[in-house]
N, C-alpha and C positions, 0 to 999 in steps of 0.2 A: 712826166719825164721831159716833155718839148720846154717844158715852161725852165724846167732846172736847166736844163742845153742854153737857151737862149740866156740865163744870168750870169750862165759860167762864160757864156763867149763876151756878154757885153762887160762883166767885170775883169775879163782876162783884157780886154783892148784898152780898156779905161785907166787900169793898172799901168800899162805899158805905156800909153799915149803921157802918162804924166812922172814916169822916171821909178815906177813900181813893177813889183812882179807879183805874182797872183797862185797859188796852190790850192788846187782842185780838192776838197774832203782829206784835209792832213790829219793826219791821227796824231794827239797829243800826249806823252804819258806820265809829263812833268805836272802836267796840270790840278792834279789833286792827290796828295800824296799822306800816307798818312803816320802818323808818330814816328816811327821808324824809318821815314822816305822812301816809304816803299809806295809802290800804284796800287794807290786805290779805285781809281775810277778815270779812264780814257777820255777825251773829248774827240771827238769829229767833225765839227765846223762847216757849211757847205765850201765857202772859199775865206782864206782867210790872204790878205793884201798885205804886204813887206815894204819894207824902203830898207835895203842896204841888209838884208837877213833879219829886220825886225820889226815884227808884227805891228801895224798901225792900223785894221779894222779887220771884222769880222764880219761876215754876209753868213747868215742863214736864215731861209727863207723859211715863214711861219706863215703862209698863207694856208687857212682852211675855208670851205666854204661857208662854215657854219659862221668864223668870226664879221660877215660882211654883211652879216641879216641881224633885223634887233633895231636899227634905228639908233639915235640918241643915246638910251637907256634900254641896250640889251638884255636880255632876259639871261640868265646865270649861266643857264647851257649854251646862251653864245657867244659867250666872255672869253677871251684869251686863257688859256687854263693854267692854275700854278704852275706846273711841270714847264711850259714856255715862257713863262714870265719870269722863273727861277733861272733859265738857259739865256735869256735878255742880260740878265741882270748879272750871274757868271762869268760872260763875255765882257759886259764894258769893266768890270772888274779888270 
């Protein structure tokens, strides 16, 4: 929780210091919607950065300890897991 406090304080300054503003875990319900536009599936983002009401990047941290052992050539259970690499790849979408 210290770690989450200290990303949210240093991306809310970093935001501000450069003409941005910064929203803390915004719940989104446009985001996946399905045949009918209806919600299908929410996002929650840890911070997501604006210029002018619109969204220019996305912060959510994905630090576990397992992913930072392994070396080079990680062994499979230390590898980034589809489920995170799916929410990567979501967001720069």
């Amino acid at each position: 929780m210290l770690f989450e406090r200290l990303g949210e304080n240093l991306a809310t300054a970093a935001a501000k210091h450069h003409g941005y503003s910064a929203r803390l875990q915004p719940t989104r319900s446009d985001s996946l919607l399905d045949g009918g536009q209806n919600v299908y599936r929410r996002v929650r983002p840890d911070i997501v950065i604006y210029d002018d009401g619109a969204p220019v990047a996305v912060l959510d941290a994905k630090y576990k300890p397992r992913y930072t052992t392994g070396g080079p050539e990680p062994a499979a259970r230390n590898r980034v897991s589809v489920e995170d690499a799916y929410q990567l790849f979501f967001y720069a979408e």
